[in-house]
N, C-alpha and C positions, 0 to 999 in steps of 0.2 A: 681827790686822793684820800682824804680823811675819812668817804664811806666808804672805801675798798681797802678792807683789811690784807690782801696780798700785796696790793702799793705801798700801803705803810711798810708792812714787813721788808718788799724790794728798799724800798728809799732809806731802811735804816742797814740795808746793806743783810737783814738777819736768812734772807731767802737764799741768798750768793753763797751766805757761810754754809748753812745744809748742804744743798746741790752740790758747791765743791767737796763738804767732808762725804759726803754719802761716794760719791766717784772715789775718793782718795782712799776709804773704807774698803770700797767694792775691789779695786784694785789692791789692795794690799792683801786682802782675803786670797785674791787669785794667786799672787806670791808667793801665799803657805802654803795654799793646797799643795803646788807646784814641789817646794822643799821638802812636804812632809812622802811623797812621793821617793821613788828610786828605779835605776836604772830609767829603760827605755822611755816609760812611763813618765819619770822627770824630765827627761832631752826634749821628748815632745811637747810635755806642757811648756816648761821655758821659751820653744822654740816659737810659739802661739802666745806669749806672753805679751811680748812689745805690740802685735796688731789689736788686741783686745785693749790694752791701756791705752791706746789711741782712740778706739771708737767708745771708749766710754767716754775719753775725754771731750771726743768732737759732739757726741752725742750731749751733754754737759752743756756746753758751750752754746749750743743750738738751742738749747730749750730755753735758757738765760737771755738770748738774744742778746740787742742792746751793746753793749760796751764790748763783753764779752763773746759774743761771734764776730764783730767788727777784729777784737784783738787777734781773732784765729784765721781769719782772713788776711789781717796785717802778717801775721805771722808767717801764711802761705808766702808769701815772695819774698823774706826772706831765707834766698839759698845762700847766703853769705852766712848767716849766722845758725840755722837748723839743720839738722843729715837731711835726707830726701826723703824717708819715710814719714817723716812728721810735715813736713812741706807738703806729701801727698795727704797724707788724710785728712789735714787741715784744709785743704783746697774743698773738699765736701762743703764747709761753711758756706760757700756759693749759690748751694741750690736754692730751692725753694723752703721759706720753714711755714709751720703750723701759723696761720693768720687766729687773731681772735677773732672771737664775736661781736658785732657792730655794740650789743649792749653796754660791753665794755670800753666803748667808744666814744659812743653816745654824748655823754655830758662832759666829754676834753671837745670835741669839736663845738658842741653848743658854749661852752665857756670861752673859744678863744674867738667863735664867731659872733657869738658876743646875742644871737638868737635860737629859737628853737627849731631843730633841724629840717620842722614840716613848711617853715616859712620861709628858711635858706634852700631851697633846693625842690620843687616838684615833682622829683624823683631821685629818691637816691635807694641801690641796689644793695642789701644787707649782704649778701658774699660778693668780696674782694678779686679782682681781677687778678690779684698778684699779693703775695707778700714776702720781705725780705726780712734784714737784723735789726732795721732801726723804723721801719714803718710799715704800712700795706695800705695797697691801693683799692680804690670805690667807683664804680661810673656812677653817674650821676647826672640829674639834668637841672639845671639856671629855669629860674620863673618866666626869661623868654625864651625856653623851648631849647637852649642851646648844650649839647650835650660836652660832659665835662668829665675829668678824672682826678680824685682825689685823694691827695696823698695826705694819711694820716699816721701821724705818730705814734709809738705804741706810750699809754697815758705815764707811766713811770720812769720814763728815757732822765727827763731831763734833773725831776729830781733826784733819782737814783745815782746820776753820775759822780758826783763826790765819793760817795762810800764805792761804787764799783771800780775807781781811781787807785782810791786810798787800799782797795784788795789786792788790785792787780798789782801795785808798788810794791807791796809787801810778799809777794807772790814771786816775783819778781828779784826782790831781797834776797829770800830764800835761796834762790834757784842758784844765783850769780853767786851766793857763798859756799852752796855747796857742788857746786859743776867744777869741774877741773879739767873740761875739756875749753871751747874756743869762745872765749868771753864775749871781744866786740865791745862796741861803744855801747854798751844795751841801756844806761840811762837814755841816754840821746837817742835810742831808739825810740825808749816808753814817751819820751815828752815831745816826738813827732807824731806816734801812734794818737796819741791825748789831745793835740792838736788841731790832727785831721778828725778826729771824731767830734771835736766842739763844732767843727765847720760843717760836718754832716747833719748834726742833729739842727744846726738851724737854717730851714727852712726859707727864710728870707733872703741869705746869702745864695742859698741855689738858685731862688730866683733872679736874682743879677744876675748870676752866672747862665742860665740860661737864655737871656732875654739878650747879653752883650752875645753871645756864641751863635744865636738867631741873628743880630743884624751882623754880625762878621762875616755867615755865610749866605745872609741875606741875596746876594748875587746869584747863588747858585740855583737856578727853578726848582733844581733835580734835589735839593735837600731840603726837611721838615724839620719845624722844633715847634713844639708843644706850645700856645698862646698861655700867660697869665694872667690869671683873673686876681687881681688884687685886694676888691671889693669881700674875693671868700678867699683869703689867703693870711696867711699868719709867719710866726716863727716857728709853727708846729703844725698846721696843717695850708697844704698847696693845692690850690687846684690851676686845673691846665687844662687847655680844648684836650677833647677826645678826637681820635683820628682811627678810621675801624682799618687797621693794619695785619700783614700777615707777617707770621714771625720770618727774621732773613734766612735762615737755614731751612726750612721746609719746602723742598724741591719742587711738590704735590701740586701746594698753594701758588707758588710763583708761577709753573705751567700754568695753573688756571689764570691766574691774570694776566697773561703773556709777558713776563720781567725775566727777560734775558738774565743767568745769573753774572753772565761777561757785564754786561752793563752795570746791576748793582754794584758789583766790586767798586768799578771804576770809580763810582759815585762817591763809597766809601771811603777808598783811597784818596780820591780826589780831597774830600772833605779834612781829614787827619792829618795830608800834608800840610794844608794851608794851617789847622788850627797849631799843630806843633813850629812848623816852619816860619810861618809868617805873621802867626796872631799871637801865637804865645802863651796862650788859652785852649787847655784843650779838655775835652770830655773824656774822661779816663777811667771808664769802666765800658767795654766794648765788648762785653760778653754776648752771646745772642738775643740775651733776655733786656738786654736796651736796646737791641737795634731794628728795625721791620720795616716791609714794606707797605705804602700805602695800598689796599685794595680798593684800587681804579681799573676793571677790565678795561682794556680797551685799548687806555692810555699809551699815548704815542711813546713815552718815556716812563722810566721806572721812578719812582719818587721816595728816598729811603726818609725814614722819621728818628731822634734821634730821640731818646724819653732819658730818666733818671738822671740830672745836672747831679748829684749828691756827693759822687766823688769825683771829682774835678780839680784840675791844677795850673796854676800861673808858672809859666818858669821866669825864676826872677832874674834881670840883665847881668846880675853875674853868674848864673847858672847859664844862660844862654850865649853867654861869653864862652865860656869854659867849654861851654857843646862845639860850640863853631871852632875853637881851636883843636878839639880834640879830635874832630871828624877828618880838621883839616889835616891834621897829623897822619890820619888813619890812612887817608888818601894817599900823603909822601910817603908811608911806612916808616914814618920818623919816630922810631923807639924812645927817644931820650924826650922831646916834645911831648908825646902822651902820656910817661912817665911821671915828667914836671907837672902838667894839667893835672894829674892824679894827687900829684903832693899837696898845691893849689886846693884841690876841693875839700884837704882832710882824709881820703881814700884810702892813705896807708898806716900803718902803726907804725909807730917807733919801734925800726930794728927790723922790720919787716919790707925794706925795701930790694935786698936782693932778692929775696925769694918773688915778691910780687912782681919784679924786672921779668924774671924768668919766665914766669906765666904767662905775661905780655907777651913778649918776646915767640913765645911760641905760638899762642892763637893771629899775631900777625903775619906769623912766616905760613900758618892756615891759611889765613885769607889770601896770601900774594899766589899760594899755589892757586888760588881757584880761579885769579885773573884780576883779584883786585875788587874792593867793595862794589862798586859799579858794575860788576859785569858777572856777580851770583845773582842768582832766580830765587825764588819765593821759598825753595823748598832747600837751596843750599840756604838760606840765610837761619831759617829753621832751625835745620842743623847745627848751626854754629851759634844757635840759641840756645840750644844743650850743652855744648860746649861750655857758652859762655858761663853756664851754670856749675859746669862740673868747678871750671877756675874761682870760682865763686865759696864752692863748698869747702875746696880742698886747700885752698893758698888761704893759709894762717897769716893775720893783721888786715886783711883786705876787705873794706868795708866801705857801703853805697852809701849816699844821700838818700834818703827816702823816696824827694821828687823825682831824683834821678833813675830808680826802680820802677816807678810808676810810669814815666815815661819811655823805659824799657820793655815793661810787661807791656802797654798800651800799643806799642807798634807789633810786637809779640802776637798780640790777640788780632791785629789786623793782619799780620802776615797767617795765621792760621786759619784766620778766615778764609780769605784768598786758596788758600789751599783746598779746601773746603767748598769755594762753591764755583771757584774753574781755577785747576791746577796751571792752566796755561797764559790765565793772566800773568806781567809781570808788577808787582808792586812796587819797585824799585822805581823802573820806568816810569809808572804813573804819577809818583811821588817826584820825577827831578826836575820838574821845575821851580816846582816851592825851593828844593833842595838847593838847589844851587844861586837861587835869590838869598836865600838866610845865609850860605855863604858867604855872599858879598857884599854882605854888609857891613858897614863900618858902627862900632860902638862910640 
């Protein structure tokens, strides 16, 4: 850190302050132009305003990585608390960003592995298979021959998070003093956000989590989780068997290896019931870019691999309490019961309970037209995942648990899978038996 004069700068927070004033600069410039304008000339510019201060924002946020695209991807699923245009362009945070150069790498992995990298490793690959907001990945091969992937750090993460904290607070200060639209618990927000991001950046925690989610689904042939090698593993960097896989969504690749995509579903499904229903442990970030299949031509059976433990979530026995009741409600269409479990979790503001009755009230009289939770398809439940979003944005005081979003968004992303790679599976179905186990269980 001490000979990379850009670390120093991130870690004293002085990089974060530029980037954000230069955005906050660039953006207010666009403002004036806009006023010093007139007529047509103005409507239009204004009218181009809000999408421009967004992509400079998300664009900002991207390049910062670290704390700050984690916060704008936290940010995406809040529809409770941001309009929908900001929830969209924050969702960008997603994709792929700019990996560094291994140079810059170099001597954070040699420091935590404690040797020099030509003697840990007999091959390791200077461009990255992947990179995301808080690390990027390396193949690499073990001195006996065994090929590996390795997740590193980006070198500044850990000690820049104070100061990128202490910004974001104050950021955050700002914002809540001068908004006079829909507040929200947003402390309790920032110090879930702040939380999950201590548990991402370390490295050894995913590894538990990955190794207990391997033997949970351990029974099942048809699912993969990545081996850990301890010996080269840290709180900052991971390595894990490599597995030469193809991505889930590429129709091409699956033909060639002959993986039914009816069969992967199932796999998938199969797997997310048990971990949400029955383990309580689930892998919760199930975008395409962590999920693939093994390329095994041949293979009598499709075999999906599950990568990136990093965002990951327990739901804890009163949270799962509260689920089981709440489902169970949904089933009775017992209005006043889901109501209470809402009050129970904190969900409503003070003063805000008729109006969030009503909401209820109505997306359950949804569901009974359509036959009742049990008996919508992948693509009604969708739908009523937009729904559930509009109640979300528009019912003033009504406000999620964080885990509780995360485990909305997580079946979310597997319902849209499903749709995605056979409209005619049903996921509901494949999921009711975990379902109806976690049902009946006694606390």
């Amino acid at each position: 850190m001490s000979r990379k004069p850009r670390f120093v700068l991130r870690a004293l927070g002085i990089e974060q302050i530029l980037r954000l004033s230069a955005c906050a600069l660039a953006c207010s410039a666009d403002w004036a132009v806009s006023e010093l304008l007139s007529g047509l000339g103005r409507r239009q510019r204004r009218a181009g305003l809000q999408p421009r201060v967004l992509a400079r924002a998300v664009a900002t946020l991207g390049a910062l990585k670290g704390a700050f695209a984690k916060a704008g991807q936290f940010a995406a699923i809040r529809f409770d608390v941001l309009p929908p245009p900001v929830t969209r362009a924050l969702g960008a945070l997603h994709d792929r960003v700019v990996p560094l150069p291994l140079s810059q790498l170099r001597g954070m992995i040699e420091d935590e592995l404690g040797a020099p990298l030509e003697s840990l490793f007999s091959e390791f690959d200077a461009e990255p298979i992947g990179a995301a907001s808080v690390a990027q990945v390396h193949r690499a091969r073990l001195a006996n021959g065994e090929d590996v992937a390795v997740k590193v750090q980006y070198p500044w993460l850990t000690a820049s998070l104070p100061a990128d904290l202490a910004l974001m607070r104050g950021l955050l200060a700002f914002w809540t003093r001068r908004s006079d639209g829909r507040r929200g618990d947003r402390r309790r927000f920032f110090e879930e956000f702040a939380s999950s991001l201590r548990e991402e950046l370390d490295f050894e925690r995913e590894a538990r989590v990955a190794e207990e989610i391997a033997a949970n689904l351990a029974d099942d042939p048809q699912i993969a989780v990545p081996r850990v090698f301890p010996s080269h593993s840290t709180r900052r960097v991971l390595t894990m068997s490599y597995h030469s896989a193809v991505r889930i969504t590429d129709a091409r690749a699956l033909a060639r290896i002959g993986a039914s995509p009816r069969e992967v579903l199932e796999v998938v499904a199969r797997a997310y019931a048990k971990q949400v229903f029955a383990d309580g442990l689930f892998h919760a970030d199930p975008h395409p870019g962590n999920l693939f299949v093994l390329d095994e031509p041949g293979a009598r059976k499709p075999r999906v691999l599950f990568v990136d433990f990093g965002l990951s979530r327990r739901l804890e026995p009163a949270l799962r309490r509260e689920l089981r009741l709440g489902i169970h409600a949904l089933l009775q269409q017992d209005l006043e019961a889901f109501i209470a479990g809402m009050d129970r979790m904190g969900m409503i503001a003070p003063g805000a309970r008729p109006a969030v009755r009503r909401a209820v009230s109505d997306m359950l009289e949804r569901i009974r037209a359509r036959g009742g939770p049990l008996a919508m398809g992948g693509s009604q439940v969708l739908s009523l995942k937009d729904q559930a979003k509009s109640l979300l944005q528009h019912t003033e005081g009504l406000q999620l648990p964080n885990d509780l979003l995360l485990y909305a968004k997580t079946l979310a992303y597997v319902f849209a899978l499903g749709a995605e790679l056979d409209p005619k599976v049903d996921v509901i179905q494949l999921s009711l038996p975990h379902l109806l186990r976690f049902l009946g269980e006694r606390d």
